[in-house]
C-alpha positions as CSV (number, residue, x, y, z in Angstrom):
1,X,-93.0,23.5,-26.6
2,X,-89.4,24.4,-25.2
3,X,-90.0,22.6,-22.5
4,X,-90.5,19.4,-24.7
5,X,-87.3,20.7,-27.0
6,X,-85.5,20.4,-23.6
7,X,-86.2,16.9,-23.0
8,X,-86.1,15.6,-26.5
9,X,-82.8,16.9,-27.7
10,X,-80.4,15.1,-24.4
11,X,-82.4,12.0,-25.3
12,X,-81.8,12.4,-29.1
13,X,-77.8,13.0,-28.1
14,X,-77.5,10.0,-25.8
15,X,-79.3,7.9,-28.6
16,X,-76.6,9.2,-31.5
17,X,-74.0,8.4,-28.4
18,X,-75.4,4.7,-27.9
19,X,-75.6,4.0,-31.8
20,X,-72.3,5.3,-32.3
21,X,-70.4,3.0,-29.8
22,X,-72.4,-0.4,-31.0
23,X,-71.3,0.7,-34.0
24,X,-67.7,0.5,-33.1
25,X,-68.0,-2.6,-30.8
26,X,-69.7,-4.4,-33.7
27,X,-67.1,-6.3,-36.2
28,X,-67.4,-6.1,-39.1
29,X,-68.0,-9.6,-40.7
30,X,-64.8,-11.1,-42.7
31,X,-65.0,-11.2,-46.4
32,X,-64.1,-14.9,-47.6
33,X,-61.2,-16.1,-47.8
34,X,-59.3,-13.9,-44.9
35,X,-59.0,-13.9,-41.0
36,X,-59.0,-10.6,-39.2
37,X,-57.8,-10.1,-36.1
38,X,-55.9,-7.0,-34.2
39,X,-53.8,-6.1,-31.6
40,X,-50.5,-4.0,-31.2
41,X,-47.0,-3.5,-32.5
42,X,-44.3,-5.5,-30.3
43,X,-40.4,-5.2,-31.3
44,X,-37.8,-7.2,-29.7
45,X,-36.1,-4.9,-27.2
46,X,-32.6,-5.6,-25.9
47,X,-31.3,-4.0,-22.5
48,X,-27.9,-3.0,-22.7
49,X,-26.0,-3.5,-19.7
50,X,-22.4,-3.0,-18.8
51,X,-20.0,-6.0,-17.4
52,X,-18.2,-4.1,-14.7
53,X,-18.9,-1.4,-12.2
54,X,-18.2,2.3,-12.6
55,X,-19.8,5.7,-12.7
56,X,-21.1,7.1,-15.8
57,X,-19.8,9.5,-17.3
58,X,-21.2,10.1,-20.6
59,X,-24.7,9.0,-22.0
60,X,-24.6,10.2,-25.5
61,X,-27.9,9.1,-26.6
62,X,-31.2,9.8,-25.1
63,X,-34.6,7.7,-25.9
64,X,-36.0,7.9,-28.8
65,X,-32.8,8.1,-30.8
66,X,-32.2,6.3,-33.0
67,X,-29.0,4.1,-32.9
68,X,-26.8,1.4,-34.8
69,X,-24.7,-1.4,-34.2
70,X,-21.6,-1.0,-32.8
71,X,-22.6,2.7,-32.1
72,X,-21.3,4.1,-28.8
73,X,-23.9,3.8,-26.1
74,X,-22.1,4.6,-22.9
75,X,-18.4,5.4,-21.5
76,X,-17.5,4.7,-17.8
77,X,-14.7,6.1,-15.5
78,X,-12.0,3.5,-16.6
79,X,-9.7,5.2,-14.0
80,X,-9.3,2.4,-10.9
81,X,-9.1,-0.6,-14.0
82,X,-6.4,1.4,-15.4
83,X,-4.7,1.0,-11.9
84,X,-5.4,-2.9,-12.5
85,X,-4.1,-2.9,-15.6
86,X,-0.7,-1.1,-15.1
87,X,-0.4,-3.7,-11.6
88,X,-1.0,-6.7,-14.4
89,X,1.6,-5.6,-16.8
90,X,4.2,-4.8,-13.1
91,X,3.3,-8.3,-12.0
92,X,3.8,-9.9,-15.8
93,X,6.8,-8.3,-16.2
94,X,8.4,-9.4,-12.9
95,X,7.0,-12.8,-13.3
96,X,8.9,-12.8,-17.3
97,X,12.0,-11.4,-15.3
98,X,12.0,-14.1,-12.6
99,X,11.8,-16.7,-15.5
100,X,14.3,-15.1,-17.7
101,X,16.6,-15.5,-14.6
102,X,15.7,-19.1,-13.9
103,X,16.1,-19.7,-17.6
104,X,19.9,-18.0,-18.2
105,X,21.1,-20.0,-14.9
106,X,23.3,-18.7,-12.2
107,X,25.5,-16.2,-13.4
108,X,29.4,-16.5,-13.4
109,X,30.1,-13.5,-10.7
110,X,28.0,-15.9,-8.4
111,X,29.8,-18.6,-9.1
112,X,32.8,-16.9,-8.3
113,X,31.7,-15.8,-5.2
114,X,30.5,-19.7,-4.1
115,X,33.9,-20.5,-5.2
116,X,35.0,-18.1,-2.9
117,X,33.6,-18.6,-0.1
118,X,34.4,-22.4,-0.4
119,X,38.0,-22.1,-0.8
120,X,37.7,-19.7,2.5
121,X,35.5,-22.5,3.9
122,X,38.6,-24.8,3.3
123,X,41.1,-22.7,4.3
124,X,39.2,-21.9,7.7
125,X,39.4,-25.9,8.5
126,X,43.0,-25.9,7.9
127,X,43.7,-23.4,10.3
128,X,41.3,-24.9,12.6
129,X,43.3,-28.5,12.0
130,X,46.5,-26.6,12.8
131,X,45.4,-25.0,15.8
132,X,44.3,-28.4,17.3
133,X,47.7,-30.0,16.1
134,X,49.3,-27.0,18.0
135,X,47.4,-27.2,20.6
136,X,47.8,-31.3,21.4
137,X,51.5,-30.7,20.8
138,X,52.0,-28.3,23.8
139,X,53.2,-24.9,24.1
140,X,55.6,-23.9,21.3
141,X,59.2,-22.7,22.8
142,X,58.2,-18.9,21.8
143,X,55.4,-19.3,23.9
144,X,57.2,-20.1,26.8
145,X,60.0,-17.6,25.8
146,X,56.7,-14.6,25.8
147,X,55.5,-15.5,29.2
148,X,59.0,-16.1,31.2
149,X,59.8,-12.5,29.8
150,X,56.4,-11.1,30.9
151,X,57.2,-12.7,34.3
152,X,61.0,-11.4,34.7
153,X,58.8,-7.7,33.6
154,X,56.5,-8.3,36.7
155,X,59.0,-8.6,38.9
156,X,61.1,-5.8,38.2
157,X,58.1,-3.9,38.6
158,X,57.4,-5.5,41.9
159,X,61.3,-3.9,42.7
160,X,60.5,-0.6,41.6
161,X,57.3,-0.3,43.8
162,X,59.7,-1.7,46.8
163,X,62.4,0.5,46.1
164,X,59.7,4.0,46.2
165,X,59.0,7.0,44.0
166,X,61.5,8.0,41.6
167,X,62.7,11.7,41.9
168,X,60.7,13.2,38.8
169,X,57.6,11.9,40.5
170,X,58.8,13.6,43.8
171,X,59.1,16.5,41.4
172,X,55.7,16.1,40.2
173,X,54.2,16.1,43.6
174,X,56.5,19.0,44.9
175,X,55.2,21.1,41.8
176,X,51.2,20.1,42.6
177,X,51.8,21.3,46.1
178,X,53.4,24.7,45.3
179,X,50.3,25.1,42.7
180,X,47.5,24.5,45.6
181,X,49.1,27.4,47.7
182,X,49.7,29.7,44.3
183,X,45.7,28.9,44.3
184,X,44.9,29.4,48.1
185,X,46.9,33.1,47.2
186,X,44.6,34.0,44.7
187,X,41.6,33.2,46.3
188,X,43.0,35.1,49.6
189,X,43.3,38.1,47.0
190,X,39.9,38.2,45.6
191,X,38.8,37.8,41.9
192,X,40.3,40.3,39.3
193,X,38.0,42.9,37.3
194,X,38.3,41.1,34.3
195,X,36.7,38.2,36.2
196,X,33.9,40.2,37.3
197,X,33.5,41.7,33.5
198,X,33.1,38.1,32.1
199,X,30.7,37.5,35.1
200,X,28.5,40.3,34.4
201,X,28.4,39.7,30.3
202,X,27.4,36.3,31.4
203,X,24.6,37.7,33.6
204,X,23.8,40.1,30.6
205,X,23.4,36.7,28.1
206,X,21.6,35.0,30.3
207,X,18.8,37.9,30.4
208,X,19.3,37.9,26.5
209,X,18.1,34.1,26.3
210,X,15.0,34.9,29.2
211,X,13.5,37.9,26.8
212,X,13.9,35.5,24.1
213,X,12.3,31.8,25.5
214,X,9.5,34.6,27.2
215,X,8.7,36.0,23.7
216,X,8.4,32.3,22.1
217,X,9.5,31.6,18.5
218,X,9.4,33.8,15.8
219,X,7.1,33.5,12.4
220,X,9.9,32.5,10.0
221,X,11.0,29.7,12.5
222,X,7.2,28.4,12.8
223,X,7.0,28.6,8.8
224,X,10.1,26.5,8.4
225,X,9.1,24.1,11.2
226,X,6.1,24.1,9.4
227,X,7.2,23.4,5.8
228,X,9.7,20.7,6.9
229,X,6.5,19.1,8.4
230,X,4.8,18.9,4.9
231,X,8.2,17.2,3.7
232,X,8.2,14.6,6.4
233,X,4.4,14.3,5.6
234,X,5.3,13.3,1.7
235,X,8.2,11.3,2.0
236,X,5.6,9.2,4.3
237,X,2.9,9.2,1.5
238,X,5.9,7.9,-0.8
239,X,6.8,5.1,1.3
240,X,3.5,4.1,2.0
241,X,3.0,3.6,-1.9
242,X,6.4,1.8,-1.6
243,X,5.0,-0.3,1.2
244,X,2.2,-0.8,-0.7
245,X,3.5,-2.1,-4.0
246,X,6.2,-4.3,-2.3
247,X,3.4,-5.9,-0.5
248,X,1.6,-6.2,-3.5
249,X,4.5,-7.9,-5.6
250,X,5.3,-10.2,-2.5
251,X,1.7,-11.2,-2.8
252,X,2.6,-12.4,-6.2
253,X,5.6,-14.0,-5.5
254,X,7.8,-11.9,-7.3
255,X,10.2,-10.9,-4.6
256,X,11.3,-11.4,-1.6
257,X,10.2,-11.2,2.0
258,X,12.6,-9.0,3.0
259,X,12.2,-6.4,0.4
260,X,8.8,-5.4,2.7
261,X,10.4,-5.6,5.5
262,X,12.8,-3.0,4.3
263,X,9.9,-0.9,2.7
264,X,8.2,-1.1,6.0
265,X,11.4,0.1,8.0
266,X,11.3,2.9,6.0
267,X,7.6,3.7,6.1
268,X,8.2,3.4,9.7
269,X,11.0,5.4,10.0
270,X,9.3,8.4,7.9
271,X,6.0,7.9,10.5
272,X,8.6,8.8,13.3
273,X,10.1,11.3,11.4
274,X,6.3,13.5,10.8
275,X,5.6,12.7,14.5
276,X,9.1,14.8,15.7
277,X,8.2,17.3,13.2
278,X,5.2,17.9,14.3
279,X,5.8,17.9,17.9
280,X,8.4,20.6,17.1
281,X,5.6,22.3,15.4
282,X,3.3,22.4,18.4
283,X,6.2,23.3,20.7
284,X,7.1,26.5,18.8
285,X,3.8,27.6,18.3
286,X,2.5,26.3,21.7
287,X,5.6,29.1,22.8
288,X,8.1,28.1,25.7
289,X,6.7,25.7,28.5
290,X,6.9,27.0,32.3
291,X,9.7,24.9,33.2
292,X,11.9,26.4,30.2
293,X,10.6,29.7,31.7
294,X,11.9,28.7,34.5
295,X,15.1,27.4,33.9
296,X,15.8,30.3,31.9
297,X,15.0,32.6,35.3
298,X,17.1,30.5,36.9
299,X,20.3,30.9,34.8
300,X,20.0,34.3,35.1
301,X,19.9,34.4,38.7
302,X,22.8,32.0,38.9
303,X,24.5,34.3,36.9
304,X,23.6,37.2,39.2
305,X,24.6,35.4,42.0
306,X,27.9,34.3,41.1
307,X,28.2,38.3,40.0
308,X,27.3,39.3,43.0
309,X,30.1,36.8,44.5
310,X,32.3,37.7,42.9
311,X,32.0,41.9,43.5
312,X,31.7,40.7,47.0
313,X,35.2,39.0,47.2
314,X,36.0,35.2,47.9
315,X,33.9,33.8,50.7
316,X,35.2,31.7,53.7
317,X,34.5,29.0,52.4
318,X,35.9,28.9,49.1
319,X,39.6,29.6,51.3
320,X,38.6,27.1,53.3
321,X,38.4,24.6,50.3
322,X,41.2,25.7,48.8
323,X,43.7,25.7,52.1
324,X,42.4,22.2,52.0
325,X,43.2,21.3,48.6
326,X,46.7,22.7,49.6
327,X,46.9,20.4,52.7
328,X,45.9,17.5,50.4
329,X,48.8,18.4,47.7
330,X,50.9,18.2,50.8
331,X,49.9,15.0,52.0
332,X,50.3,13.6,48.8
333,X,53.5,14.9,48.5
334,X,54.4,13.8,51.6
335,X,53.5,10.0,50.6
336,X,55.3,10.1,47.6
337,X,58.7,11.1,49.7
338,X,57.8,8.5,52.1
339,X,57.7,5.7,49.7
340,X,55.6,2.8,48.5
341,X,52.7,1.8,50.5
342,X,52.4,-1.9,51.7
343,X,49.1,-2.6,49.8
344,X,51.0,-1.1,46.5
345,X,53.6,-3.8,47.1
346,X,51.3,-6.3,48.0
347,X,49.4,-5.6,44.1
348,X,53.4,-5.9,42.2
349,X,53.7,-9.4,44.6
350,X,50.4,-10.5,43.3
351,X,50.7,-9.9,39.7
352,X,54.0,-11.1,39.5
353,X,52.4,-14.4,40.9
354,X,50.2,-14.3,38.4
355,X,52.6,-14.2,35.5
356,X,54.3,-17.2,37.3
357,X,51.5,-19.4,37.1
358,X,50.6,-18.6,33.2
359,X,54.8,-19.4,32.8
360,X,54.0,-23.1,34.4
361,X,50.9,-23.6,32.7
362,X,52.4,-23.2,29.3
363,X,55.1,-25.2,30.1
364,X,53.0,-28.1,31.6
365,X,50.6,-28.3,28.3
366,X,47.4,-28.1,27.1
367,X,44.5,-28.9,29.1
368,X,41.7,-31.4,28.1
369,X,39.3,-28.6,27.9
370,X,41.4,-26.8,25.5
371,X,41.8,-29.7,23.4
372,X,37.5,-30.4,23.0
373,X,36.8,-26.6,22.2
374,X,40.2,-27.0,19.7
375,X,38.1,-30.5,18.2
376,X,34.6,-28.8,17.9
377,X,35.9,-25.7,16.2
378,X,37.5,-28.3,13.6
379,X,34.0,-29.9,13.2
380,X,32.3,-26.4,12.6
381,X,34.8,-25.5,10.1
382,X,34.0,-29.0,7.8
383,X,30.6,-28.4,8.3
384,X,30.7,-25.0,7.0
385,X,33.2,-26.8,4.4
386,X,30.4,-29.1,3.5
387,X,27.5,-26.5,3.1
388,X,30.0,-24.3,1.1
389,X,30.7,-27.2,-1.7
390,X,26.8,-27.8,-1.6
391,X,25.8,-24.4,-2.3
392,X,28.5,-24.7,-5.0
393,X,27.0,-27.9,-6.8
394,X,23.6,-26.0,-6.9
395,X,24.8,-23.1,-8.6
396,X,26.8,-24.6,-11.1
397,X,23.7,-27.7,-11.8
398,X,21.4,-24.6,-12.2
399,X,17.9,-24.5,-11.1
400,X,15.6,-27.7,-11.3
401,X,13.1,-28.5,-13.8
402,X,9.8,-27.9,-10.9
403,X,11.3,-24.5,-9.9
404,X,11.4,-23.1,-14.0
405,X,8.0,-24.6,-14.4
406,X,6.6,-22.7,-11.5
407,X,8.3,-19.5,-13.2
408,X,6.5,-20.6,-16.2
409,X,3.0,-20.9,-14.8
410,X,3.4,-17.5,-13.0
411,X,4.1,-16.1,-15.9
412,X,1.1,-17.6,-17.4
413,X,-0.9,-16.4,-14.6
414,X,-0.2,-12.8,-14.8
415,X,-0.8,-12.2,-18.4
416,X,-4.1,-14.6,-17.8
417,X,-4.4,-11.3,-15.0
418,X,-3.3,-8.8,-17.4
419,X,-5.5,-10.0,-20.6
420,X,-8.7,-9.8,-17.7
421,X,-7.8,-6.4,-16.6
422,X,-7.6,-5.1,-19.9
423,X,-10.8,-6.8,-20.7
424,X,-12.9,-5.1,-18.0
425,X,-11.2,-2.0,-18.5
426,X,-12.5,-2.1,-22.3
427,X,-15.6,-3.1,-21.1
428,X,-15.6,1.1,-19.6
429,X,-16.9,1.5,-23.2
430,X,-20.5,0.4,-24.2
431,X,-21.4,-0.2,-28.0
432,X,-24.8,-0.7,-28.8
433,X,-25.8,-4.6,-30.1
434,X,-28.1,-4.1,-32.8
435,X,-29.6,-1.1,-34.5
436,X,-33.1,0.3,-33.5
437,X,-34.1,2.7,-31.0
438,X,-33.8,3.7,-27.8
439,X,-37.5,3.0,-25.8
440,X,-35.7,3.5,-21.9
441,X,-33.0,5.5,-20.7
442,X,-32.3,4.5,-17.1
443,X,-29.4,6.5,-15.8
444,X,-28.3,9.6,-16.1
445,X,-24.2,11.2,-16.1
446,X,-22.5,10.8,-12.7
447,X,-24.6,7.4,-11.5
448,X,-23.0,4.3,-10.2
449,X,-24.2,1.2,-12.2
450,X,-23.6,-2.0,-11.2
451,X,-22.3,-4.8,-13.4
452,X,-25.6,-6.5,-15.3
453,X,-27.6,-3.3,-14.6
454,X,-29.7,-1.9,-17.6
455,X,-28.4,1.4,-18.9
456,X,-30.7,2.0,-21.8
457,X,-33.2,0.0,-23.7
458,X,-32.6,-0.8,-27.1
459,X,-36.1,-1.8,-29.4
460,X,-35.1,-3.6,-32.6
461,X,-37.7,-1.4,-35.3
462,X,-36.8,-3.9,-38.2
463,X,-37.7,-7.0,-36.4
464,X,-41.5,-6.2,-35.3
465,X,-44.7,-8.4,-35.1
466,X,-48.3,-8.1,-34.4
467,X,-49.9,-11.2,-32.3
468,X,-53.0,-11.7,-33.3
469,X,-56.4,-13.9,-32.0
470,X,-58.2,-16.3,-34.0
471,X,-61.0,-17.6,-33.1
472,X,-60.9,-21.5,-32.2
473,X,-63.2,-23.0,-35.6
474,X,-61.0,-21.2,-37.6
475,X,-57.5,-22.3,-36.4
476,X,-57.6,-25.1,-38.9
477,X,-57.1,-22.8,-42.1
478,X,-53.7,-21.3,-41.1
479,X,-50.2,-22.6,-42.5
480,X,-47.1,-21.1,-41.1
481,X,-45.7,-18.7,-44.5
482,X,-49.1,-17.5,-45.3
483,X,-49.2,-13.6,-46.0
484,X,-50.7,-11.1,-44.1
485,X,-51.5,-7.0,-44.6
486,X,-51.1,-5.2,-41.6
487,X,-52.7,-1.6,-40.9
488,X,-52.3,0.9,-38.3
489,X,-54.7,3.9,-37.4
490,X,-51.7,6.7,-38.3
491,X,-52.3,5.5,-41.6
492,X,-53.8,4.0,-44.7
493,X,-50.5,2.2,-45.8
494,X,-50.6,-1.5,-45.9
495,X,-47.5,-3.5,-43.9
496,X,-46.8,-6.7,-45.4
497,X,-46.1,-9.6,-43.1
498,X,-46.5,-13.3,-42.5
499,X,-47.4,-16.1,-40.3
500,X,-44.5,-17.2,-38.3
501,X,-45.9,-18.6,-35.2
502,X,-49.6,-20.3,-34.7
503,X,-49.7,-21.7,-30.8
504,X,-50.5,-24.8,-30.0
505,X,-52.9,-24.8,-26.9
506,X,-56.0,-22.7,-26.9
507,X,-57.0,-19.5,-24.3
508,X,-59.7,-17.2,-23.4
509,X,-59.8,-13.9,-25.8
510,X,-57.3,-11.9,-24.0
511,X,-59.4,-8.5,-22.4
512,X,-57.8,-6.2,-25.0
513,X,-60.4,-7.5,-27.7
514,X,-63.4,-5.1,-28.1
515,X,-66.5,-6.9,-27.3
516,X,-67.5,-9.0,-24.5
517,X,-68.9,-12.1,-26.9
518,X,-65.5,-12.5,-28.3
519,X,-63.2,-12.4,-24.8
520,X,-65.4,-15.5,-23.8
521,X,-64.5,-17.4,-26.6
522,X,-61.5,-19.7,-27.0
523,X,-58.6,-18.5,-29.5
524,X,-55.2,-19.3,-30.7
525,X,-52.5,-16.6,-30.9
526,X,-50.9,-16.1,-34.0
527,X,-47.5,-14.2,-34.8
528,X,-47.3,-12.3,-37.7
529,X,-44.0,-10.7,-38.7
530,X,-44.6,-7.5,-40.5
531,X,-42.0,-5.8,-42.6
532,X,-40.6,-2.3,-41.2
533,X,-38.0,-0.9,-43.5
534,X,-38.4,2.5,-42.5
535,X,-38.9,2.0,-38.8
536,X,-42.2,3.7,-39.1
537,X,-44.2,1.0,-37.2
538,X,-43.5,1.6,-33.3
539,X,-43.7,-1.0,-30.3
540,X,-47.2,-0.2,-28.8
541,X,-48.9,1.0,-31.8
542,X,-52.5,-0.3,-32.2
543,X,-52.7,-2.3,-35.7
544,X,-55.2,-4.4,-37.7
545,X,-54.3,-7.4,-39.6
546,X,-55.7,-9.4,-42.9
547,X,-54.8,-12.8,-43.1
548,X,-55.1,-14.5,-46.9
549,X,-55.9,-18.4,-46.0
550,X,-58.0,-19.2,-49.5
551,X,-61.7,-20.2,-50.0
């Protein structure tokens, strides 16, 4: 008997099992006058996606909340389209400048100074006329009067070199001679001890200086070597921005050329200067090279030595350069006594000659060479004339109608600039589009998003719909307008709705229907718009609909 019980009761179970789920699969058959059909909640979902590129970096909403228009979704870093913006508003405000100047004309200083400089222009061709008037006249009579006195000067001096040294230059010599044998006497005599004091505190220096290039440089020196480095190092940063933003307001026209080449002399010069800094950096702290080592030894034994020298007493050959220097005094002495030499005279004879000849070539007139370098300086000066009085006319006509309407259109192109940049930079700030809630948060606080690139998902809970399948013979009793009751399983409440879309080609049942007799069979779909006040109904949300057609 409980064997039987055993067998019996998993066959009565997987009966009740088997009943139960044809009970489910079966339909139930529609009352008249009404089309059932079911499916899910759906909700028009908007992704909201930023137009520029930035990191996040706040995400005040997460999903499932619930959100409104115009409620703050997002907030980027707005930090490099700030940059923009302020570069905009510099560019807009040089391009306004460059127009206001176009517009007010040339000013009267410059005027003045065109004036100036054409009334110099004027005056320079005058005195260039004069000169060539001058020059084609011949040499004026104080010309001639200049050069016969510079020629009667040349040959007195050619007299006084014939006629020999005066007597204070005898006395000159006389007095040089008796001051090489006063020093040929001392050095005979032997250095004094004073002498050898100031050698030997000379010695002792020159040890001083070796302790200290052997012990290197102190701390304080390689901190102040090393805080003038950090200077150098930020008055380059500051002339690279310089550099920077001249380059960048050249690029837009609104000044000149040689406004960067004067930023980048500077940016250049303050490279060099961080380089020599910090070479003198390394150097102290790499200490004293050999060779400085070195040299230093060597000071100090040239110091000895010359110590030492001079202890010893004056060598032979320091008298021997001095009786020498004596013999030389006397020589020269000598000379001076015995007058002129021939190749002296022959120097007064030839320079006197030479004032001769300038004497006849002033008084024989210009030469034609003279008078073509007189012609073409006349010629520069009235073409400097010319481009003087046309530099002139332009100032005073002011600028020309093209050049103020390029000034115009740049300024029209930098606020079109500046009204972009502070457009993208508001865009930093993401609002959301329409109320509903939020079904899909993508990134998170600190991520790069890319311009287009979803941030969260947005599902509109008052606009939702439930699409529906009906089956092919039955198509015909449906009107767009017609009412509908809508129920979920979460519930017994009844959603109203309506009809709002009935397609117009057939399909298979799509596989969500229950039972396999139905998904072979050809239906329409049908949209039903259901009302959702409270945002109770959600997108995915299995729901049954009743659709009133009549009898």
């Amino acid at each position: 008997m409980k064997h039987r019980l055993r067998i019996i009761i998993p066959v009565l179970i997987v009966l009740a099992i088997v009943i139960i789920l044809l009970a489910r699969m079966r339909q139930p058959a529609a009352p008249p006058g009404v089309i059932l059909g079911n499916g899910t909640i759906e909700a028009t979902e908007v992704d909201v996606s930023s137009k520029v590129a930035g990191r996040v970096l706040s995400l005040p909403v997460d999903e499932g909340d619930a959100v409104t228009r115009g409620q703050l979704i997002a907030v980027l870093d707005s930090g490099e389209l700030s940059g923009q913006v302020e570069s905009a508003l510099g560019n807009l405000r040089a391009a306004e400048a460059g127009q206001a100047e176009l517009r007010a004309g040339t000013r009267p200083e410059d005027i003045r100074r065109l004036k100036a400089q054409y009334t110099g222009a004027v005056e320079a061709r005058a005195q260039a006329q004069q000169r060539l008037s001058l020059i084609k006249a011949g040499a004026r009579g104080e010309l001639i009067r200049q050069l016969e006195a510079a020629y009667r000067l040349a040959l007195q001096q050619l007299d006084l070199v014939r006629a020999g040294a005066r007597p204070e230059q005898i006395a000159q010599a006389r007095a040089a001679y008796q001051q090489a044998q006063a020093r040929l006497a001392l050095v005979q005599e032997g250095p004094r001890k004073e002498q050898v004091a100031q050698l030997r505190a000379a010695w002792e220096q020159a040890r001083a200086q070796l302790s200290l290039v052997e012990a290197g440089a102190r701390p304080e020196t390689i901190a102040q070597l090393e805080a003038s480095l950090e200077q150098t190092r930020v008055s380059l940063a500051d002339a690279e921005r310089e550099l920077a933003r001249a380059q960048a307001l050249y690029d837009e026209g609104a000044i000149p050329r040689r406004q960067v080449d004067l930023a980048t002399t500077r940016r250049d010069a303050a490279r060099q200067q961080v380089a020599i800094a910090q070479e003198r950096l390394n150097e102290a702290k790499a200490g004293a090279r050999p060779q400085e080592i070195q040299a230093a030894r060597e000071v100090v034994e040239a110091a000895r030595q010359r110590l030492a020298e001079a202890e010893a007493g004056a060598r032979p050959q320091e008298i021997k350069q001095a009786e020498e220097a004596v013999e030389i005094a006397r020589q020269k002495l000598a000379e001076v006594e015995a007058g002129a030499r021939p190749q002296e005279i022959e120097a007064a004879r030839q320079a006197a000659e030479s004032a001769r000849q300038r004497l006849l070539e002033a008084q024989a007139g210009p030469r034609p060479q003279e008078i073509e370098q007189a012609v073409a300086q006349v010629k520069q000066a009235a073409a400097q004339v010319a481009a003087a009085q046309a530099a002139l006319d332009l100032a005073v006509a002011g600028p020309r109608r093209e050049t103020v309407d390029a000034a115009r259109a740049r300024v029209e192109q930098a606020r079109g600039a500046l009204a972009t940049a502070q457009s993208s930079q508001g865009q930093t700030k993401i609002f959301a589009p329409a109320g509903g809630r939020v079904t899909l948060r993508n990134v998170e606080p600190g991520e790069l998003v890319m311009p287009g690139m979803p941030i969260v998902r947005v599902a509109k809970l008052h606009d939702v719909w439930l699409r529906v399948y009906v089956p092919e013979p039955r198509i015909g009793l449906l009107r767009l307008g017609q009412q509908a009751k809508v129920t979920t399983d979460s519930s017994d409440r009844r959603y109203p709705g309506r009809v709002v879309e009935i397609a117009q080609e057939a399909e298979f049942t799509p596989k969500n229907v229950q039972t396999r007799n139905e998904r072979v069979k050809l239906v329409f779909g049908v949209k039903i718009a259901v009302e959702n006040p409270d945002g109770s109904l959600k997108p995915g949300m299995p729901a049954d609909a009743v659709i009133e057609v009549g009898n």
